[in-house]
C-alpha positions in Angstrom: -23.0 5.4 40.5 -20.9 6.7 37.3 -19.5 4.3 35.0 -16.0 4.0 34.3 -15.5 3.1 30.8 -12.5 3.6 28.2 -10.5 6.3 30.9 -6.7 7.2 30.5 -6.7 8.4 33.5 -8.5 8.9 36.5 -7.5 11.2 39.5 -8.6 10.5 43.4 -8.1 13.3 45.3 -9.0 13.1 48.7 -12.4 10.8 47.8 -11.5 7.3 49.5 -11.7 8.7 53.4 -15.8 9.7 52.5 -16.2 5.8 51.7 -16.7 2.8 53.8 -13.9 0.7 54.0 -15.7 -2.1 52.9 -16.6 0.0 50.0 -12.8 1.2 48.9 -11.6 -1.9 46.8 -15.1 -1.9 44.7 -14.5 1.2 43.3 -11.2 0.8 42.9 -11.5 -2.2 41.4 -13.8 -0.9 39.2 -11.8 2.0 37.8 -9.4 -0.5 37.1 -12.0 -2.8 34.8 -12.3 0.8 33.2 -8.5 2.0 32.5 -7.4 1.7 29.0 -4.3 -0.7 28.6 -1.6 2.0 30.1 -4.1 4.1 31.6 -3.3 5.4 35.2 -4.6 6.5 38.8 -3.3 9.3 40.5 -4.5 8.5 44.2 -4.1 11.1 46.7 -5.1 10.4 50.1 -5.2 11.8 53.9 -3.2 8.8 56.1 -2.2 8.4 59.5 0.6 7.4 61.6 0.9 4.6 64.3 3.3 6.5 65.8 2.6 10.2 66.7 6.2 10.8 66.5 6.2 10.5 62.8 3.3 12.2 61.9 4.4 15.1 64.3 7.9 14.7 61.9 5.9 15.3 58.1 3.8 17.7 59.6 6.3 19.8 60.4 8.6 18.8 57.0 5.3 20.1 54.9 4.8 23.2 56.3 8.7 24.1 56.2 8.4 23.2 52.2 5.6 25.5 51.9 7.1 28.6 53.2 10.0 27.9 51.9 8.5 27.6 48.8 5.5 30.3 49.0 
């Protein structure tokens, strides 16, 4: 448990997914008590699609941008 006190910023990257649902809104809740007025979160996360069709779609769309872009 690390306290969250007088932050600018705070960056998620890929950390929800390892948490319980039931254990997502506490933390973000409590970055938020800890954000400086103006501060940000930069949340990054895996998700899924209902649909198979459209996850098939931005599969595909990423991997074109990536080598097309090295």
């Amino acid at each position: 448990d690390i306290a969250i006190e007088n932050a600018s910023m705070v960056v998620l990257n890929f950390t929800l997914q390892f948490l319980e649902p039931s254990e997502r809104q506490a933390l973000l809740d409590k970055i938020y008590q800890g954000l400086n007025p103006g501060g940000a979160l930069v949340l990054s996360e895996k998700f899924s699609f209902e649909d198979a069709k459209v996850g098939e779609l931005l599969f595909n769309m990423h991997h074109d941008f990536k080598r097309a872009n090295g």
